[in-house]
N, C-alpha and C positions, 0 to 999 in steps of 0.2 A: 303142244304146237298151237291150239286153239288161244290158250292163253298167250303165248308169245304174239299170235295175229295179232288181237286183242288190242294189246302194248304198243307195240312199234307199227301196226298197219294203218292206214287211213290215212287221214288228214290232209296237210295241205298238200296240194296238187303241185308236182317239180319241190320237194323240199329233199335235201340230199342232204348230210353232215358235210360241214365245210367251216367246220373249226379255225380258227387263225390262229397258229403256232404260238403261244403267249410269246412274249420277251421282243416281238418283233416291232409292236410301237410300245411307247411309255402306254403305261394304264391309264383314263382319263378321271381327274378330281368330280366331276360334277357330268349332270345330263348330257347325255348324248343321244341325239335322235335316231331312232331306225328300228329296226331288230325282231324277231316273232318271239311270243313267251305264247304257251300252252298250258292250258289249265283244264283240268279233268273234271266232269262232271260226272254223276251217278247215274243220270235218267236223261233223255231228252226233256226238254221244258215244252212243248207242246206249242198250244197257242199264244202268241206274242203279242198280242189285241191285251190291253191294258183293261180294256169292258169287259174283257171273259176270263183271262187268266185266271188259275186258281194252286196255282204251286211258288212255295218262297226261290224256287230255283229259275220259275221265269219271270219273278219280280226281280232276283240278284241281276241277270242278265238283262233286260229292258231297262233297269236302270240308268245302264252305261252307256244308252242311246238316247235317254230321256234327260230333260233337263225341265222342274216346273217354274214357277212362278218362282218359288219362296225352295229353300232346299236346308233340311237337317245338317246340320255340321256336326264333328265329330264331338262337340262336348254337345249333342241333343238341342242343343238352342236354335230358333229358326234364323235363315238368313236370305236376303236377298237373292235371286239366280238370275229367272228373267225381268221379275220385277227390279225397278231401281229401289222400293220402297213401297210400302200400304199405306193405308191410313183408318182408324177404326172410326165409326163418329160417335160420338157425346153419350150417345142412346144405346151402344153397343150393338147395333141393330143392323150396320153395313161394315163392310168392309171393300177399299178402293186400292187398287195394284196400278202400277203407273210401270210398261213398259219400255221396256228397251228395244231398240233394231235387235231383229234377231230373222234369223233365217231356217229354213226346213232342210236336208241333205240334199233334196231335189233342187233350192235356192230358192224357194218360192218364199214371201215373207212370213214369218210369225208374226199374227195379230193378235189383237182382242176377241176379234169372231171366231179365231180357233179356239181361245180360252173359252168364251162362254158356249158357244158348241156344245164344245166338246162336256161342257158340267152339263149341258141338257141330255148327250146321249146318255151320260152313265143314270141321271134319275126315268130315263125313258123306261116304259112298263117293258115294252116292244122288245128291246134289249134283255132285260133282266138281268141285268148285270150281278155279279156278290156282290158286289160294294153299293148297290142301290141305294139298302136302307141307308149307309156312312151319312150322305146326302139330304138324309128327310129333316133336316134342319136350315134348309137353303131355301129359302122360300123363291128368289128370282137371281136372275144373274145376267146383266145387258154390258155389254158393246157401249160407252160413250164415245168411243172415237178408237181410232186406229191401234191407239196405243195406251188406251184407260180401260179396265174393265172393274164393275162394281156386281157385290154379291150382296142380296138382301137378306136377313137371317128371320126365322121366325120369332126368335128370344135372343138375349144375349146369353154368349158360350162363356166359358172359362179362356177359350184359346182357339180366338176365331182365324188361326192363318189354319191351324189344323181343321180345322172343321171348312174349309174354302179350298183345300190343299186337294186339286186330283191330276193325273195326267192327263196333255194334252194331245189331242189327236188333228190332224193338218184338215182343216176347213174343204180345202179346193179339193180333198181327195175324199173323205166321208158323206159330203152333203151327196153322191149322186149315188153311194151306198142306202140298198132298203133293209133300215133298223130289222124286219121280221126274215133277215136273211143273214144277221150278222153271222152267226158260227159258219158262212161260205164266203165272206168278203176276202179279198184276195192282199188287204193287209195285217191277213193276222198271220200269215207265213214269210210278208216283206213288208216289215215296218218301216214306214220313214224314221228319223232320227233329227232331234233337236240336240243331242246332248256329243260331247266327246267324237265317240264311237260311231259307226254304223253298221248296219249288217251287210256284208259284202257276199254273202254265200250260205245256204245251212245243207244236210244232208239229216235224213230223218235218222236217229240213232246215230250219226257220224260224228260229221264237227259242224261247226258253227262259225262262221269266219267273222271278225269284225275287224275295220279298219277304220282310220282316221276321217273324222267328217270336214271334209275340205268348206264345208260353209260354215262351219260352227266359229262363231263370235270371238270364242275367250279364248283359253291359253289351250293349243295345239297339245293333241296327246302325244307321248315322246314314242313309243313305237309304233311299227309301220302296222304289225298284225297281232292278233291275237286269236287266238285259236282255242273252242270251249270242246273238247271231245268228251265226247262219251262213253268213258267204259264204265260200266253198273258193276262189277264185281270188286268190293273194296280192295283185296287183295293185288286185283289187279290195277290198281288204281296205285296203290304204295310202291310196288316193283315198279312200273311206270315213273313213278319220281325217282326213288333210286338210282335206276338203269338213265335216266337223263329224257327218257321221253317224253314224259312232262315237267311243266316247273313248279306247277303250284295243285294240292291237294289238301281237301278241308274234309272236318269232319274222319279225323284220323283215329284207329283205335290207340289208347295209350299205347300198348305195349308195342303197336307200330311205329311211334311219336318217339317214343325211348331207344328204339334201337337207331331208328335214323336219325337221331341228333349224336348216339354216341357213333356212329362208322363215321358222323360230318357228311354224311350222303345230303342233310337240308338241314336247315333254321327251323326250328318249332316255334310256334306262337301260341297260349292260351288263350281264348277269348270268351268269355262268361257274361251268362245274366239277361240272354233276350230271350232265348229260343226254351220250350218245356215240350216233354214228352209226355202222354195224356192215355187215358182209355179212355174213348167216347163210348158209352152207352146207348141204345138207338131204345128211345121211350115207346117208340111205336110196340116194340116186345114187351107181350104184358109180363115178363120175368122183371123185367128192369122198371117196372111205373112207379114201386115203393121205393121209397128213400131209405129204405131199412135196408131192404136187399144190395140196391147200390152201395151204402156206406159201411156194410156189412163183409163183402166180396175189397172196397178197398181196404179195412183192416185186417183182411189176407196176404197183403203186398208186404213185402220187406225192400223198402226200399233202397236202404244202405248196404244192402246186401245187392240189388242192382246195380247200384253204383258202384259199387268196386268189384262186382262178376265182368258189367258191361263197359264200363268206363272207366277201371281201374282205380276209382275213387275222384277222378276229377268233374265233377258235377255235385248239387245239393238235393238234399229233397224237398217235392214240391207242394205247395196245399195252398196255390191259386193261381190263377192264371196270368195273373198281373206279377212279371218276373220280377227277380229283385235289381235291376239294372234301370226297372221305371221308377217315379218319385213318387206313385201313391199306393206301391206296395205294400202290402201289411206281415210288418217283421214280427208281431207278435204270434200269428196267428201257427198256429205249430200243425204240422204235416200229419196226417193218421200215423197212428205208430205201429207197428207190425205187431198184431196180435190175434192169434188164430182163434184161440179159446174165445174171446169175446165175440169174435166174426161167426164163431157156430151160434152162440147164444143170441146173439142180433140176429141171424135166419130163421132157428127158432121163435121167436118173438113176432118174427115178420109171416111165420103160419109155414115156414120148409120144413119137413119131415122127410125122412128115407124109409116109407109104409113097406116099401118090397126089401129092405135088406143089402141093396147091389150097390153101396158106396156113392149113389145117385141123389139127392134128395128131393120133394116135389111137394106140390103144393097145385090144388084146383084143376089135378089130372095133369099141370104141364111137369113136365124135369128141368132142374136148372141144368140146362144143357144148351149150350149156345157156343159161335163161331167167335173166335176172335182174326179179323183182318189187319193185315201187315202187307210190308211193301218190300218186293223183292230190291237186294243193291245195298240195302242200310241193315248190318251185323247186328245194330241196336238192337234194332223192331225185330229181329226174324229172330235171334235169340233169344230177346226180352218177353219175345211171347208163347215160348218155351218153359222159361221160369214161371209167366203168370200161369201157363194151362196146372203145372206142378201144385202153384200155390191155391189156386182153385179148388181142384181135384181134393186140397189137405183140408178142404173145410165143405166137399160135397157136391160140387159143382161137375159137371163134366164139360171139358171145351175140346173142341176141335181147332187145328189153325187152317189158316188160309194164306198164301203171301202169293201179291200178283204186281206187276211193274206200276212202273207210275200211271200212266193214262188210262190203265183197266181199272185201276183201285178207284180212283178218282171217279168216274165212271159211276164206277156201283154206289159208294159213296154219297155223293150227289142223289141217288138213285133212292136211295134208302133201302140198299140192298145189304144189310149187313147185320149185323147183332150187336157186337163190337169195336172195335176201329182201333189199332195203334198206330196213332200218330204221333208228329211230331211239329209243332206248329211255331214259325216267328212271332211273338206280338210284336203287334205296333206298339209305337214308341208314344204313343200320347197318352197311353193310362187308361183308354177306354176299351174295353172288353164284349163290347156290344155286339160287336158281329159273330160271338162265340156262344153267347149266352142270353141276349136278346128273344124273347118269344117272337121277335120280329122279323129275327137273323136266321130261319129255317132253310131261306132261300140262300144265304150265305156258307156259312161257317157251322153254323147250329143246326148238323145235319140230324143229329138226334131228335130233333123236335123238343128239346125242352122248356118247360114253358113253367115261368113262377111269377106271381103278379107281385110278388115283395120285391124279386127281383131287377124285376121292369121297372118297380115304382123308383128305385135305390137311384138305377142309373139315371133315371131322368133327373130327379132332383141330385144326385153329383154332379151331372154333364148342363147343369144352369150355375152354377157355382162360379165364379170369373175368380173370385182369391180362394189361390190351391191350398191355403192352409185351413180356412174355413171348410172346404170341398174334402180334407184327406178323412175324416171322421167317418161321413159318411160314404167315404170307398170301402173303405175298413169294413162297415156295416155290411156294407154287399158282400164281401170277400167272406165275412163270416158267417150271412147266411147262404153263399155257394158250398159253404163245407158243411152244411146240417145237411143241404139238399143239393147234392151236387150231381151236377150233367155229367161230369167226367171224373174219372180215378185220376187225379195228377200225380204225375209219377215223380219229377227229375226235372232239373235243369241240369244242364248238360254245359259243360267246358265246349268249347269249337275248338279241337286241335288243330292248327294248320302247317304244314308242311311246306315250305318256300325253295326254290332251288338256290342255292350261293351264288348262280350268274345272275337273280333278279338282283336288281339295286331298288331301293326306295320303296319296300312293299311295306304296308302299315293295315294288315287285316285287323278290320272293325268289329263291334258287336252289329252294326247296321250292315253291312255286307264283307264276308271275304275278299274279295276285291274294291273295295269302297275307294282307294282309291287308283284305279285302273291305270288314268292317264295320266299319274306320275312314274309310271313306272318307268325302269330304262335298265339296258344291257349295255354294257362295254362294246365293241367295235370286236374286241379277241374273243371276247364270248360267244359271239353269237354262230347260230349253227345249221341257220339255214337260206340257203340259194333265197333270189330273187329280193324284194323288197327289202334293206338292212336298216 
């Protein structure tokens, strides 16, 4: 019964099945405006403030509200959105965005004082934003007029729209916000909207309503509503598409993906090569400060044996952080191989012994004995670290787990309340890994505290590099020294199964988002199935 709530309860307010009888008009060849599509989510995303978010699920959704300067297209190349165009100069030293009329959902204008603004709050201390450090290469960034805005850099980059590239936040509504109060400003629960979509309604753990931004510039999203509910138990999330109560679900187990393409219940999609599953290591634990011990515990991991327990074989193994769907990945560089006997011998080496006998081993009075944290809703992580406590245990270790929702994890996380961490992380698309692995990035991404000055030095000199072919060498170099001394166990790149209902028309899930493109999408006039807005 719980489950069935789960399923079918919630969401839009007055939404009743109301089918139209097929056969009664022709089918329509092409777009047709109107209609609600629902799309399941695992977790509520939380904070919608572009300064504080810290989940790829409430980046996926503010996307479809946000529109920036310059916007990723699906072959990764940048392109124009609200700029009409940049300009870099001579020196590599600036870069200049030339503006379009563009307006906010509320109608207010988008300017240039919101663009540079807005690049001032994210490098503001006051704030703290994660993406702070992204920024410490922007030396200034002014307002020439209403519709020009220029960023100063302190060097030249390799790829200065990416490095000038952030969300913008509405000028007339932040400036009377106090930066040392941002986690209470009252647009991080109602974001304005420059993009598509808007948020028309959320419910904490419920749904999430977004609807069409009646001031947005470009081309009109084809449906009236969209609807992001939240049910966290996969299971429930699958039966949900099946049974028709939602239409689109990511992040599918295979053997869920397999059965619902053969009943024809939905269209499967694979999508490959951004997103990597990781054991973070928290340095702060003096078990984990040797690089012996780290790399010793992941030649404990069988990874191919993961991937086809948790993934059914659709996903690769992983030995960096930099996926292979970016261009300065290193195809050479080969994944730990699952080997237990050398993983004992590297502990020994690194000073663990089991002095008492109890299958425990220890080293300077502590036990390798430590938590590993996962996140309640994703089968991956709560199974996956099941298999690791196993593989552990097989070379001496004792783990306990831990699995808690999204915002508690996140939480402690942040916190540096953990030992472990299975995560599962997007990268960005621009090849730079800083906010992971940065001695800089602590306050970010790099909740482990880990710090390598080879490290640091790698990225700096690849992130000055302007010709990528010159620059890939020395990525290489970095990639190879995060696997001698690595922050994290890389586990897995993972396949995105996604599941589509047969009433969507035009859906084209990305490696940049499962709905990447939102407001193409469109239902037939027979299809659709709910009252009100069509």
């Amino acid at each position: 019964m719980v489950l069935l709530m789960v399923v079918m309860g919630g969401g839009c307010s007055g939404d009743q099945d109301a089918k139209v009888p097929a056969g009664q008009t022709p089918r329509p060849a092409g777009p047709v405006p109107g209609g609600t599509a629902v799309v399941a989510i695992p977790a509520d995303p939380g904070i919608l403030n572009p300064l504080l978010y810290n989940s790829a699920l409430a980046g996926m959704i503010y996307a479809e509200m946000h529109d920036g300067l310059a916007e990723m297209a699906d072959d990764l190349s940048w392109q124009p959105r609200i700029a009409t165009g940049w300009e870099v100069s001579a020196d590599g030293l600036s870069v200049t965005y030339h503006l379009r009329p563009w307006r906010w959902s509320d109608g207010q204008p988008l300017t240039a004082q919101d663009v540079a603004y807005s690049l001032r709050l994210f490098q503001d201390e006051r704030i703290a934003s994660p993406r702070r450090g992204f920024y410490r290469d922007v030396a200034s960034v002014a307002a020439l007029d209403s519709a020009t805005v220029r960023y100063r850099l302190t060097y030249p980059v390799a790829d200065p729209v990416q490095r000038t590239w952030h969300h913008i936040l509405p000028y007339h509504i932040v400036k009377d916000y106090d930066p040392n109060a941002v986690s209470r400003w009252p647009l991080n629960e109602s974001p304005l909207s420059s993009g598509e979509f808007m948020l028309a309604s959320r419910s904490y753990n419920g749904d999430l309503v977004l609807v069409p931004n009646p001031s947005y510039p470009g081309p009109a999203a084809l449906l009236a509503r969209v609807v992001l509910r939240v049910i966290p138990e996969a299971s429930a999330r699958v039966l949900a598409l099946e049974t028709g109560a939602v239409d689109l679900v990511y992040h599918l187990a295979p053997a869920d993906a397999r059965r619902l393409e053969a009943k024809q219940a939905a269209r499967i999609v694979a999508i490959g090569g951004r997103g990597f599953y990781y054991l973070q290591w928290n340095l702060d634990n003096p078990r984990f400060r040797d690089a012996r011990t780290r790399r010793a515990l992941s030649l404990a991991i069988d990874r191919q044996g993961m991937i086809a327990t948790l993934l059914g074989g659709y996903g690769k193994p992983a030995a960096t952080p930099i996926p292979p769907a970016v261009w300065n990945h290193d195809g050479e560089l080969a994944p730990d191989p699952y080997d237990p006997a050398r993983a004992r011998g590297m502990l020994a080496a690194a000073g663990w012994r089991d002095l008492d006998h109890d299958g425990v081993l220890e080293r300077d009075g502590l036990k390798l004995e430590f938590e590993i944290l996962s996140r309640q809703g994703d089968p991956v992580r709560e199974d996956g670290a099941v298999i690791l406590k196993r593989a552990f245990a097989d070379v001496g270790a004792k783990v306990t787990l831990r699995s808690l929702e999204l915002a508690t994890g996140l939480e402690r996380l942040q916190e540096g309340r953990f030992d472990a961490y299975l995560g599962l992380l997007n990268a960005n698309l621009f090849g730079d890994p800083s906010e992971y692995v940065s001695s800089r990035a602590s306050a970010r991404f790099n909740q482990g505290h880990y710090a390598n000055a080879r490290v640091d030095s790698l990225l700096e000199a690849a992130l000055e590099i302007r010709d990528r072919a010159a620059a890939l060498p020395v990525w290489c170099r970095l990639q190879e020294t995060l696997a001698g001394d690595p922050p994290c166990a890389y586990l897995f790149y993972p396949d995105n199964l996604v599941g589509v209902s047969l009433r969507l028309q035009d859906v084209r899930p990305h490696l940049l988002s499962p709905i990447n493109n939102l407001a193409e999408w469109w239902i037939a006039p027979e299809d659709r199935k709910y009252r009100g807005p069509r």
